[in-house]
N, C-alpha and C positions, 0 to 999 in steps of 0.2 A: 521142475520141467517147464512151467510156466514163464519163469521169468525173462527167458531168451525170448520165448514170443511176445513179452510185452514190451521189452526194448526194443525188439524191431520198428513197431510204430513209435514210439518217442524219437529214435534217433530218425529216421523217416520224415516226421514231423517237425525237428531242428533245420536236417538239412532245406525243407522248402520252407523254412521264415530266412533262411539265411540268404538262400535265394530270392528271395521276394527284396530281401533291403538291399541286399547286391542290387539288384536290377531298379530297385528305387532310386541306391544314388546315381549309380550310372545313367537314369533319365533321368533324374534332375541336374545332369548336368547341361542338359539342351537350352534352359535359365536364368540366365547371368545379370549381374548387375549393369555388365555392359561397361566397366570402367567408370562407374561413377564415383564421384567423391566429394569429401567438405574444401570447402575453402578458406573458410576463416578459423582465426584462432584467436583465443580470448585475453584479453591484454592483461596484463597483470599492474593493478592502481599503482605499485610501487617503482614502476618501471617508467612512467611519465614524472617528469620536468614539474615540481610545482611550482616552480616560479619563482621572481625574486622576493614576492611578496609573504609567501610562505618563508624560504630559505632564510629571509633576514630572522624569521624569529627564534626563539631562545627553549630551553631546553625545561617544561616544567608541565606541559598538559596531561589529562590526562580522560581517557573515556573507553568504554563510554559511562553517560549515568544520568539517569533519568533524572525531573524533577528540576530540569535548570533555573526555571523561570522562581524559584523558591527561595534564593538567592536574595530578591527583591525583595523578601521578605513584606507582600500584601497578601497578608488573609484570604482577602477577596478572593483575590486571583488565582491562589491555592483551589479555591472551592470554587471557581466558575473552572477552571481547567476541568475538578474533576467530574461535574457536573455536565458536561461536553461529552467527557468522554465517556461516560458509565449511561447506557440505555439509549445513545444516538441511535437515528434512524438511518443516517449513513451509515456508522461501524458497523449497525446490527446487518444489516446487506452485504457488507464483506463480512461479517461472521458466518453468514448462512451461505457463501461461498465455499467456505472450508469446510462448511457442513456437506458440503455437495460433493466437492474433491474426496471427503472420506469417505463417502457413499461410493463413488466412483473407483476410490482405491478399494474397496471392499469388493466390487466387482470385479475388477479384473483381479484381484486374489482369489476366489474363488476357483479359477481354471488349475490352481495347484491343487485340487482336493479333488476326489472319486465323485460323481455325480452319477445319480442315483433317481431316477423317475418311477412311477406307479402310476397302471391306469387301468381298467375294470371298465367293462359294458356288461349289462344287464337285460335282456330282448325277451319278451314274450313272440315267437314269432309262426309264423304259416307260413309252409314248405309248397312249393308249388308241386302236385303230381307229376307235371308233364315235364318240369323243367330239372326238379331235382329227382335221383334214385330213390327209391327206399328204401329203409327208414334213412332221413325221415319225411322225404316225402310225401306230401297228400297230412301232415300230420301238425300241428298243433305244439310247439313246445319250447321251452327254457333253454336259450342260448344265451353262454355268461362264460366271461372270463375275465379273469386280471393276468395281470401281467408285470413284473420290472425289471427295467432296463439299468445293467449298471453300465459306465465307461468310466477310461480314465486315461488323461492324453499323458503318456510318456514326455512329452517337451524335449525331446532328446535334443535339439538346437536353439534353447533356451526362448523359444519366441515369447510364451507365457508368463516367463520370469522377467525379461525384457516391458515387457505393456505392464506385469505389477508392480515394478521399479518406478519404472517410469512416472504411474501412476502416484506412485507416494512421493517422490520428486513435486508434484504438482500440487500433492497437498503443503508440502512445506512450502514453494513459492506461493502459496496462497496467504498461507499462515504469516510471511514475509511482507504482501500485499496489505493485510492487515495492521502489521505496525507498521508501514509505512504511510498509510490512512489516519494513522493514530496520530504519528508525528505531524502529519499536514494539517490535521485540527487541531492539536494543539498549539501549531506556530499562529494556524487563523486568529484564536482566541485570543496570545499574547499579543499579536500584534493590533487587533481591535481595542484590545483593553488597552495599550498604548495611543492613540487615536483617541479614545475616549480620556485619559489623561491630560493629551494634548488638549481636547477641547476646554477641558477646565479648565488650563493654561491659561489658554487664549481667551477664555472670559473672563478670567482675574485681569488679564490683561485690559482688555476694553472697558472694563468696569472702573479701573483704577485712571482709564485717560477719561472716561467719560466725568466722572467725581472733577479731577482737573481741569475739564473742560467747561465746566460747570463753574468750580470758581472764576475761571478765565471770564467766563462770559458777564459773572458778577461785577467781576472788577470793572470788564467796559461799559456795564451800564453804569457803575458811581461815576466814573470818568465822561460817560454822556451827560449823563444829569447833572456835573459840577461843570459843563462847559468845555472841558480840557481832551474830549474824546471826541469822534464823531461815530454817529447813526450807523457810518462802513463797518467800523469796527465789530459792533454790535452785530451787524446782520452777518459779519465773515464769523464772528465766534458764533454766531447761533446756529448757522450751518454747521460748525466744526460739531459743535454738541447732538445736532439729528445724525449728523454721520454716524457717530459714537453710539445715539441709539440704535442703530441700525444692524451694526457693527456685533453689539450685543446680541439683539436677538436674534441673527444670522447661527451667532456661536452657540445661542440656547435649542434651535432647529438642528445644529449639527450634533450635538449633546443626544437630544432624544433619539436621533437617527443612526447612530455610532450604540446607543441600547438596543433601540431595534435589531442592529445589525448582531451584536453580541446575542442577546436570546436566538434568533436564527441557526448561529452558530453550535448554542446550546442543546439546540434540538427540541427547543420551549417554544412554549406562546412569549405575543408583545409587553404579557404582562409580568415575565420573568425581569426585563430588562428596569421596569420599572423601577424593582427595589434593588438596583443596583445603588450603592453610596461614591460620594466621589473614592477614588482610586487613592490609597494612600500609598502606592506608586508614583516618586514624584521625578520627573523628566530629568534631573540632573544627578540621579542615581548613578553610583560610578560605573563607569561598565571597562572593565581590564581584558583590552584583548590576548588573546592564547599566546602564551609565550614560545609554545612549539604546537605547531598539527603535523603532524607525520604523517606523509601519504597512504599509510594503509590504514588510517580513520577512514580514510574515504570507502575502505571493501567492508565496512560494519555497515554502513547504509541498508536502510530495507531494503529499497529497490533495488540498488546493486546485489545484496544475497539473493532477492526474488529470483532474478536476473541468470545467477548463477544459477539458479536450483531450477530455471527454467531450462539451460542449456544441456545438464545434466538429463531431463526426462527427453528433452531434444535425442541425445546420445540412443537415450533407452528406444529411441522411436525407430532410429536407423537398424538398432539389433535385430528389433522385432519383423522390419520391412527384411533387413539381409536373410534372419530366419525362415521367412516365407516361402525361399528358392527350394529350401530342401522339404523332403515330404513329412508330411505329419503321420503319426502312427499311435492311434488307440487301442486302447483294450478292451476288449465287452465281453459283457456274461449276460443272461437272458434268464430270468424263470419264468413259467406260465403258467395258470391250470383254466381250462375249457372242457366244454361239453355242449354237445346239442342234441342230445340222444333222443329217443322215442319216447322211451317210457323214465322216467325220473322227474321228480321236483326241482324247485327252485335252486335248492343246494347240491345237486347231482352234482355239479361241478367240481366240489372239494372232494377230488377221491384221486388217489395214486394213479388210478387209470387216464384221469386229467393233466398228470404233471407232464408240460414240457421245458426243454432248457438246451440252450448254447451258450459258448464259449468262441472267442478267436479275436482277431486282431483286422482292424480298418485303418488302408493305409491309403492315403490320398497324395498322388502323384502329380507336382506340376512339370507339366509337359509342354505344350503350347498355349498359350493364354493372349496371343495378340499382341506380348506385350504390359499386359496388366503390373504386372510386377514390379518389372524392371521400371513401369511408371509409377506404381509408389512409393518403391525407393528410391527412387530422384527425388520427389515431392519430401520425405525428410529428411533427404541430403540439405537439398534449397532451402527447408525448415530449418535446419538445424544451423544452417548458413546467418540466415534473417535474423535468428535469435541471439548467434554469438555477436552479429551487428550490434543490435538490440542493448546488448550487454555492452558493448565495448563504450558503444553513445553514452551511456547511462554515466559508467568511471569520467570520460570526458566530459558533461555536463555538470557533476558533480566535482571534479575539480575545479573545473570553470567559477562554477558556482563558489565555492570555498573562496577563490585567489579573490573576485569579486568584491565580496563580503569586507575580506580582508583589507584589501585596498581600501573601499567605504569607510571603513572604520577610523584606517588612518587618516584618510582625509577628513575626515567630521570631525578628529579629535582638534586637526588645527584649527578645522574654519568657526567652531566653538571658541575657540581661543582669541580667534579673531575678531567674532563678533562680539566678547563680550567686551574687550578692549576700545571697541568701537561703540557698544550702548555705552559706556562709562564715558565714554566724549561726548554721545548728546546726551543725557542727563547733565554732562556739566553747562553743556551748550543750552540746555532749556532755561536751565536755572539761571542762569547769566540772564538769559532774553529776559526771560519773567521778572526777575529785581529789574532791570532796566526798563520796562515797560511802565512796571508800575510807581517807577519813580520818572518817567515822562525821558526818559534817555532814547531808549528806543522804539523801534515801529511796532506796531502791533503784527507787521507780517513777520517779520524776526520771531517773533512766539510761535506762532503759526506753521513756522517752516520747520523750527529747533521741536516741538510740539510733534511734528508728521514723521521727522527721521526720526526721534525717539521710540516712538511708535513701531515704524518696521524693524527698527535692531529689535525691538521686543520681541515680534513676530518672528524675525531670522533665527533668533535664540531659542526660542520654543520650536521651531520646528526643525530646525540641527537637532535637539536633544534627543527629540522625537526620532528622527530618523537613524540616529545610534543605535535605541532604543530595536528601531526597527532591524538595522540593518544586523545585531546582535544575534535575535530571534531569528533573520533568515541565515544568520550562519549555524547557529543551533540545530538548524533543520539540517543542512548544507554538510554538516559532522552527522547526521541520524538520528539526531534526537537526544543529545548525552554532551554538555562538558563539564569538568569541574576543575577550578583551577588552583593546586597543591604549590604551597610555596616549597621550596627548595630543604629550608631546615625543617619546615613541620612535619615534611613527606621519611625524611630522615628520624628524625624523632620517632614516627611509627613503626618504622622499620626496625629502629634498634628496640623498643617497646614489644614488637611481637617477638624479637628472637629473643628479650628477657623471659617472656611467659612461655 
């Protein structure tokens, strides 16, 4: 006979929550976004033009993969790379970003779980006669209670899920920002360590005119002092030879400053750079450019995935803003025990007589807000706008970047070519001067002049190789950080090798 009267309130009870969300959604509809929307859309790397510098090439790259610069086979530069990159004080600040980001995703995960609070006062206190009844007014005594509160947000319009997405979105463009830091200091370091090569170059170089010039200047003083020379002579070679000293120790200043610069990079003292040995990286190292980049190398870039996983948490921002229109709807339950009786102790409290408790649901209605809303879901519409910008600049700078490189490459391979076809002229053009001088044929400024071109082809040549070298390294970064280049049959050979095993 009971049970009819106990359904009456339950179904009693259904019909006014059904009521209550009826009338929630029906006032939030007052709300709106107002017609707002994205604008931009995110390009896809494969859908740009790489150019004819890319198209002309051939069909054999392959990436990504770390460790390019290993190729070159220096030791050294094996261990200053990895010595950069293990305990920097720059990585370790993007490292502790991602530490922050999964703090931050840990936080807003949270809002999918019941939350759960506890709290308790303890009062010795005096009842005033005239202000409170009795008991226990006029009386002396122990008021205490605890209490916890449970909730738990339904998220029925995913807002919560939205801002936790979101938020792990941000931990991965972080984690993205990180190897993208990686890559940038490790191009720094190759390419410093290049530079540093150059200088040794260029001091073999100076040392090797200065030794020459030295003879030179011998020769014109026996030709002063047999009569057959003059004093001009002498004083234009003895200038040639301070130049040459000068020349040197300009290149032994850029030497230690090119260490300095490398320790810097290492995230060391001055005195790392110190035991650095010369580079047995030597400038005319081959360097084969990519026979194919296929534009979607370009979407393995960090910054470009950053990029992505930032538009992404962008997306989750707009869900969470759209979410906000509709109402939120909690669940709570309450227990408590109190007392503040007359007569009892400290522990009076813990007694059935103390237990209180509720149950029900908190529903928050937006109605009018000025405006709030609908203004910041604009604000991650326009976010979310900037970002896919953001992104799109990034694929276009980095193609840029690639076609670039690529062109450089080409061009240094000829003007290499060029130059050395050109030193091979004045070395013969010196060597001429100098038999003919010192058999009295020629002028001593004929040496002098075949001596000064010789010179710069040396210098053009070391610093073309050099900027191969360079320009190498910044396509290395320009691909993310990864090429390696698989000839045709050896790539084949593997192939058929794995489908044997």
């Amino acid at each position: 006979m009971k049970a009819p009267c106990l359904a009456l309130p339950v179904r009693a009870t259904c019909r006014a929550l059904s009521t209550a969300l009826a009338s929630a959604l029906l006032l939030s509809a007052c709300i709106t976004s107002g017609g707002i929307h994205t604008h931009e859309s995110m390009i896809d790397p494969t859908a740009l033009d790489p150019g004819a510098a890319l198209r002309a090439t051939q069909a054999d790259a392959k990436w990504p993969a770390g460790g390019w610069w290993r190729q070159w086979n220096d030791p050294q530069l094996d261990t200053l790379v990895q010595d950069a990159t293990e305990g920097n004080p720059g990585l370790r600040a993007v490292e502790e970003r991602i530490d922050a980001a999964r703090f931050q995703a840990q936080i807003a995960g949270a809002a999918k779980l019941p939350q759960l609070d506890a709290s308790g006062s303890f009062e010795r206190r005096r009842y005033a006669r005239y202000t409170t009844p009795a008991p226990p007014g006029g009386t002396t005594v122990w008021s205490n209670s605890i209490q916890a509160d449970l909730s738990y947000d339904l998220d029925l319009w995913g807002k919560s899920r939205a801002i936790r997405e979101g938020a792990l979105d941000n931990v991965h463009a972080t984690a993205a920002d990180a190897r993208f830091a990686e890559v940038e200091l490790q191009t720094a370091v190759v390419r410093s360590y290049v530079q540093l090569s150059l200088q040794y170059s260029l001091l073999d170089v100076y040392r090797a005119v200065q030794t020459e010039q030295q003879r030179t200047l011998d020769i014109a003083m026996r030709r002063w002092h047999a009569g057959v020379g003059s004093g001009l002579e002498v004083s234009q070679a003895q200038t040639q030879l301070a130049m040459s000293t000068t020349r040197v120790q300009q290149a032994q200043q850029q030497l230690a400053l090119e260490r300095i610069s490398i320790a810097g990079l290492a995230g060391k003292g001055p005195g790392y750079g110190d035991s650095l040995r010369r580079p047995s990286l030597a400038l005319s190292v081959p360097v084969t450019l990519p026979a194919s980049l296929p534009a979607e190398l370009i979407g393995h870039r960090a910054d470009v995935v950053a990029g992505r996983w930032r538009v992404l948490e962008a997306d989750k921002g707009i869900d969470a803003a759209h979410a906000d229109f509709y109402p939120d709807i909690n669940l709570l339950a309450t227990a408590s025990l109190g007392s503040a009786a007359t007569f009892g102790g400290f522990l009076n409290f813990l007694n059935s007589d103390g237990v209180g408790h509720g149950v029900g649901a908190a529903i928050s209605l937006p109605m009018f807000d000025g405006g709030r809303r609908r203004g910041n879901y604009g604000v991650a519409v326009a976010s979310r706008d900037a970002v896919v910008d953001a992104y799109n600049q990034s694929i276009v700078n980095a193609m840029q970047g690639v076609a670039a490189e690529v062109v450089s490459l080409r061009s240094l391979e000829q003007q290499q070519a060029s130059v050395e076809n050109t030193l091979e002229s004045a070395r013969k053009s010196f060597q001429l001067a100098d038999t003919g001088y010192r058999s009295g044929i020629t002028e001593f400024l004929n040496v002098l002049a075949a001596q000064n071109e010789q010179l710069q082809q040396e210098e053009s040549l070391a610093a073309i190789q050099a900027k191969r070298l360079d320009a190498w390294a910044l396509l290395m970064k320009d691909l993310g950080g990864g090429y390696v280049s698989t000839p045709p049959d050896h790539a084949a050979q593997g192939v058929a090798n794995a489908g044997g095993n």
